[in-house]
C-alpha positions in Angstrom: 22.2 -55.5 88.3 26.0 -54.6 88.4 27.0 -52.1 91.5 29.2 -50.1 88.7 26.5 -49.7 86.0 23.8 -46.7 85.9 21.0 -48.2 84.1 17.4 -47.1 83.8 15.9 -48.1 87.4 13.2 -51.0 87.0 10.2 -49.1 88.0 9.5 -45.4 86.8 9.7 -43.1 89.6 11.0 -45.7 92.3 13.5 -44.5 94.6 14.7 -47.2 96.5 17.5 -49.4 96.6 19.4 -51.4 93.6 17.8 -54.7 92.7 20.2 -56.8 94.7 20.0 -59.7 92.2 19.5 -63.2 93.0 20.6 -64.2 96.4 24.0 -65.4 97.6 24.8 -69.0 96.9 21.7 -69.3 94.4 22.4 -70.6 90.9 22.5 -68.3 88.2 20.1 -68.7 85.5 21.4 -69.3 82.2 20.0 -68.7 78.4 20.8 -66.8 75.5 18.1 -64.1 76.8 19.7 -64.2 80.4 22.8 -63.1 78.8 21.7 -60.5 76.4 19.5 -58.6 79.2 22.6 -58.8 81.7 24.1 -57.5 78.9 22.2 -54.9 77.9 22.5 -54.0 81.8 25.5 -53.8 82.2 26.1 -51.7 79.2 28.6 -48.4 80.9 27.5 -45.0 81.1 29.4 -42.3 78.9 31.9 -40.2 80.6 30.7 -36.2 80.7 33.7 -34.7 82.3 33.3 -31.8 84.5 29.8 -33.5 85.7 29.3 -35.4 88.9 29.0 -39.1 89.0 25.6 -39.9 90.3 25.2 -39.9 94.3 27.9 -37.3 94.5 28.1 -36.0 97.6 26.6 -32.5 97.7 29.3 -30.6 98.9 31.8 -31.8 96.8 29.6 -30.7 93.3 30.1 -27.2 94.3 33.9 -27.0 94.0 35.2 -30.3 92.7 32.3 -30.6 90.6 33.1 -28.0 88.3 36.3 -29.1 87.4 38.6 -26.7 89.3 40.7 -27.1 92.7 39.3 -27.6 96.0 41.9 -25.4 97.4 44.2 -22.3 95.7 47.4 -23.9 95.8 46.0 -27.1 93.8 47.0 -27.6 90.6 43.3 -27.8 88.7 42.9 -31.4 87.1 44.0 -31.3 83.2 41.1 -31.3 80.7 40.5 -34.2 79.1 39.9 -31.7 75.7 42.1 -28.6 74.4 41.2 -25.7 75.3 39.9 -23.1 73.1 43.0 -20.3 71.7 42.5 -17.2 72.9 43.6 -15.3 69.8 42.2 -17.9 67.3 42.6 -17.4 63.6 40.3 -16.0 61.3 38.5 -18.0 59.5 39.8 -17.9 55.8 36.6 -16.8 54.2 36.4 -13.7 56.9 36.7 -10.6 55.5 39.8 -9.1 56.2 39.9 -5.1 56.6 41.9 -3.5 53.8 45.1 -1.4 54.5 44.5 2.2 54.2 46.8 4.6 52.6 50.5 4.7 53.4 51.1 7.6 55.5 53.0 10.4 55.1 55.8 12.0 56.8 54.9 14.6 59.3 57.0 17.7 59.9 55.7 17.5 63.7 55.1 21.5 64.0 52.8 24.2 62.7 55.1 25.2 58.8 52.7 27.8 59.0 53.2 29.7 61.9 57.3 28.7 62.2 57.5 30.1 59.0 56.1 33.4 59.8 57.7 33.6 62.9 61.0 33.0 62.0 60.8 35.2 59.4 59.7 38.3 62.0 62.3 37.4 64.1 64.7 37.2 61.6 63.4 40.7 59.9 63.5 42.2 63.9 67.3 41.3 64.4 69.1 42.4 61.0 67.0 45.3 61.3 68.7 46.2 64.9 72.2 44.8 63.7 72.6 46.8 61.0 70.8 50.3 62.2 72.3 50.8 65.9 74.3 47.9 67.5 73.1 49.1 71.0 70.0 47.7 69.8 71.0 44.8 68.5 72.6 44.0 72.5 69.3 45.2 73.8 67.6 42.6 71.9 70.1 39.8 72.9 69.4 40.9 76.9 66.0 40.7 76.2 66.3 37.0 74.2 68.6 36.3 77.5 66.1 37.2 80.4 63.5 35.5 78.5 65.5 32.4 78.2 66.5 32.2 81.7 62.4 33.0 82.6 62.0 29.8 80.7 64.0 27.1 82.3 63.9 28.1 85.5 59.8 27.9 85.5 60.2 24.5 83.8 62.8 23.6 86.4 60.7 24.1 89.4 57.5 22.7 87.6 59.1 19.3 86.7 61.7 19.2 89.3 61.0 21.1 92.1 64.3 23.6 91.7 63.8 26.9 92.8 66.6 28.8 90.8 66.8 32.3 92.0 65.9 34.2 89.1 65.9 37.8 89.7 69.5 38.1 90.1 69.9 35.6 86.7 67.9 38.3 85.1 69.7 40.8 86.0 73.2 39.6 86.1 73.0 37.8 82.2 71.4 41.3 81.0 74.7 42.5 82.8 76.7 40.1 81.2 75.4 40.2 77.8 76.5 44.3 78.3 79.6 43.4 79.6 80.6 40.7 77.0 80.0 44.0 74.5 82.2 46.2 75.9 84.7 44.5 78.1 85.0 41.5 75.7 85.6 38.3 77.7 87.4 39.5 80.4 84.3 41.4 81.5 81.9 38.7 80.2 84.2 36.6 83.0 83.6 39.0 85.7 80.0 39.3 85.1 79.9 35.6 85.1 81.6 35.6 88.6 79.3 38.7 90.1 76.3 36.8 88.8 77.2 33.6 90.3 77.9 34.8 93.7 74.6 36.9 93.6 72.8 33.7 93.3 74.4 31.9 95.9 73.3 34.7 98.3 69.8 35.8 97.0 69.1 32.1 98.2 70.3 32.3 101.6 67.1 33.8 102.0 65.0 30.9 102.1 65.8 28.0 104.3 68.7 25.8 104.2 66.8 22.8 102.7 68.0 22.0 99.3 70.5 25.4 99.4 73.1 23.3 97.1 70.4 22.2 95.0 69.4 25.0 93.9 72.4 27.8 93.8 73.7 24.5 91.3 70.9 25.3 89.2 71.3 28.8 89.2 74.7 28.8 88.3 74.2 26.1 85.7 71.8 28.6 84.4 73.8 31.6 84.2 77.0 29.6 82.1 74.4 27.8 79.8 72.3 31.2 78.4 74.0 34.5 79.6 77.5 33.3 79.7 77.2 32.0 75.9 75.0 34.5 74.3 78.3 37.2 75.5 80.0 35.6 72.6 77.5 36.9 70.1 77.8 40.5 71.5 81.7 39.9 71.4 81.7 38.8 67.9 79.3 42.6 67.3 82.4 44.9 68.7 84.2 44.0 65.7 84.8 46.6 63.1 82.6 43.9 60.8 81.1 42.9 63.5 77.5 43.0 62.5 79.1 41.0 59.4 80.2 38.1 61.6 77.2 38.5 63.2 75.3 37.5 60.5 77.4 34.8 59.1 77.3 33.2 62.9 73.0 33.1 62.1 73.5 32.1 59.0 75.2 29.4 59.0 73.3 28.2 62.6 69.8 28.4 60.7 71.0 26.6 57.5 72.8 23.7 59.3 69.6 23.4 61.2 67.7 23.6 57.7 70.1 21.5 55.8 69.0 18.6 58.8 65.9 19.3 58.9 65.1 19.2 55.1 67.9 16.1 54.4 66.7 14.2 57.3 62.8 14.3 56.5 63.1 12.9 53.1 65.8 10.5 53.3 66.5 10.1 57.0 66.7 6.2 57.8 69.7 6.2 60.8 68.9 7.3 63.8 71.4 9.4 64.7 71.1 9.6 69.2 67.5 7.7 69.4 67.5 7.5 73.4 67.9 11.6 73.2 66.1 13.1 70.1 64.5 9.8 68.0 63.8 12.4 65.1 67.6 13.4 64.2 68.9 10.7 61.7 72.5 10.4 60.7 71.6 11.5 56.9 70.3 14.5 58.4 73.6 15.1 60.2 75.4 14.6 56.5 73.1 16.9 55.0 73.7 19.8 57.9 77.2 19.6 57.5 76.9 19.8 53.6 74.8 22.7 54.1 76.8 24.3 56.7 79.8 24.1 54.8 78.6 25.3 51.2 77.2 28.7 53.3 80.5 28.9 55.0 82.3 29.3 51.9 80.3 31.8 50.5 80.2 33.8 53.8 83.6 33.7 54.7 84.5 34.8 51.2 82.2 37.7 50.6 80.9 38.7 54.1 84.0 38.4 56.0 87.0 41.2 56.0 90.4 39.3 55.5 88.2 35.5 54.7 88.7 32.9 52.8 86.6 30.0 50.8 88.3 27.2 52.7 88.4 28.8 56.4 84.4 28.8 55.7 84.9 25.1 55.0 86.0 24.7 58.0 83.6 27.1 59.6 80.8 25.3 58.4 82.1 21.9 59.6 82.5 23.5 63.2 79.5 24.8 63.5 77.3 22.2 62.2 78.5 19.8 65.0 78.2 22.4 67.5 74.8 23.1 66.5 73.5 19.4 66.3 75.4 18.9 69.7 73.7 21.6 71.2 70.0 21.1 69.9 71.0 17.1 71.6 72.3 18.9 75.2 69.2 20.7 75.1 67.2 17.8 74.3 68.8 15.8 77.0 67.5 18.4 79.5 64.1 18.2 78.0 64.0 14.8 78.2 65.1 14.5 82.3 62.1 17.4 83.0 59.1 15.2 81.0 59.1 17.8 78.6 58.4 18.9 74.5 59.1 22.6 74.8 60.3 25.0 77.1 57.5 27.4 76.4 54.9 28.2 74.0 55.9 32.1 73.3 56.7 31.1 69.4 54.0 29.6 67.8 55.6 26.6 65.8 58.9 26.8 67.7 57.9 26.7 71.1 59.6 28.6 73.3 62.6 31.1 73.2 65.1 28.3 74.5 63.9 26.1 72.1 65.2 28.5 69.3 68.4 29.3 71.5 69.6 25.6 71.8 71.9 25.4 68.7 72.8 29.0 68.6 74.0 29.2 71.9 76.5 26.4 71.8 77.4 27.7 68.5 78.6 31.3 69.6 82.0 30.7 71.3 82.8 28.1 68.6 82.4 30.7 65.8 83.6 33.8 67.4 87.1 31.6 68.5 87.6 30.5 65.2 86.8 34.0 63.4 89.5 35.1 65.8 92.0 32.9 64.5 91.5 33.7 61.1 90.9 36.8 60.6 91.7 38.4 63.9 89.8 40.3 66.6 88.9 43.0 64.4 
């Protein structure tokens, strides 16, 4: 028998050596049978791959055996068949699940309850604007302190700033007053009172992030006291309540023109890294909105006004108002946030409402100026 071959051994059972064949130097017999057992001998034994030849050493089954590397950093032998896809394709008589519905767009918010709410708010503030103006600054204070209660909680939440806010609360309530009846040279002093309160209410605590957070403070006080004087400037005008309302107005339909616009043909993204859901179609259709109610204020709500000022009015504001619902959203974004707060149902929380109308405030009350005077 041939060394190479792995034929059936001669004997069943027998363990022994090979048959060592005829002895060296002896003549080989010859015959057509000679040759067709030697043959059928010598016939080779199909390859398995992965299995062990026969008489593998013992130790070398368990790892080399199997087909993979002796060591880690071996490369493991190629197979000698493809490998099976992971992700292989279904077979074309598979039943394929069918596509549901197409689904519709989603407004993202509770209609319901911003609905109602806005309308209670709205009822609660031309009620006070047009009965007692006092009121009317009371309820702007109030919007204020609230406000500042708002992001400075979500400021030390996310970030870990701890704004000072007593003397934010009382200094914008201060301001808000003084923006009323000093116009903007006392809205300027309040500012500058408030701002130096904050930096010493905080030298009470330690040292340790002092900068930090009097930055925050002060940040605070310019971005919802400091603004929301311009409203109660704007209110000690002779029409003042008038150009009061026209400011809301024109706010809550740009925000409705780009709302409605945007959600039913929206397609642009308009700032997608800051606010994905503002589309440049619902930009067009704020300022078309904006504009149409400027008109139509400036003309019949306005003393001394004109049609085309209101053009222009509505132009201003709508980019104020999508550039400050963006500013607002760019501070959401840094804290990990949605809302501010959750005292609205359907809106959020009072900052969330105050983000285009605060921006919005010096824009119109400079531009009322220039038309039609202080009043």
């Amino acid at each position: 028998m041939n060394h190479s071959s792995w034929g059936a051994p001669p004997h069943a059972g027998y363990g022994g050596p090979p048959d060592q064949g005829p002895a060296q130097g002896a003549a080989a017999p010859a015959g057509p049978a000679h040759d067709a057992h030697q043959a059928q001998q010598t016939r080779p034994m199909p390859v398995v791959p992965g299995v062990p030849g026969h008489g593998a050493d013992q130790d070398d089954r368990g790892a080399a055996g199997h087909g993979g590397p002796l060591f880690r950093d071996e490369t493991p032998p190629a197979l000698p068949y493809p490998a099976a896809p992971q992700n292989p394709e279904p077979m074309p008589d598979t039943p394929q699940p069918a596509a549901g519905p197409p689904q519709k767009k989603s407004a993202g918010r509770d209609l319901g309850s911003a609905i109602g709410v806005g309308l209670g708010l709205g009822v609660v503030i031309v009620a006070s604007l047009f009965v007692v103006k006092a009121v009317f600054v009371g309820v702007v204070a109030v919007a204020v302190v609230v406000g500042l209660w708002e992001l400075t909680s979500r400021l030390e939440e996310r970030k870990g700033i701890k704004a000072p806010l007593v003397p934010l609360a009382v200094g914008g309530a201060a301001m808000v007053v003084a923006g009323y009846v000093g116009g903007a040279e006392g809205a300027w002093i309040a500012m500058a009172l408030t701002a130096l309160a904050v930096l010493v209410w905080r030298m009470a605590r330690p040292p340790q992030d002092y900068l930090r957070d009097v930055t925050a403070g002060v940040f605070a006080a310019f971005y919802v006291p400091f603004l929301a004087t311009f409203v109660t400037m704007m209110l000690a005008a002779d029409d003042g309540a008038w150009r009061v309302l026209t400011f809301l107005l024109l706010t809550v339909v740009s925000d409705t023109g780009a709302y409605a616009v945007g959600w039913r043909f929206g397609r642009t993204k308009l700032a997608p890294r800051i606010s994905p859901g503002k589309t440049r179609e619902g930009l067009i259709g704020a300022v078309a909105f904006a504009m149409v109610a400027g008109a139509l204020c400036t003309q019949f709500l306005i003393d001394g006004g004109s049609w085309w000022q209101g053009l222009l009015l509505g132009l201003a504001v709508a980019a104020s108002a999508t550039l400050g619902d963006l500013g607002e959203s760019m501070i959401k974004r840094d804290l990990g946030i949605k809302d501010m707060g959750t005292l609205l149902p359907g809106h959020g929380g009072i900052m969330d409402r105050l983000d285009s109308l605060l921006p919005t405030a010096p824009v119109v009350w400079l531009l009322l100026v220039l038309f039609v005077g202080s009043g």
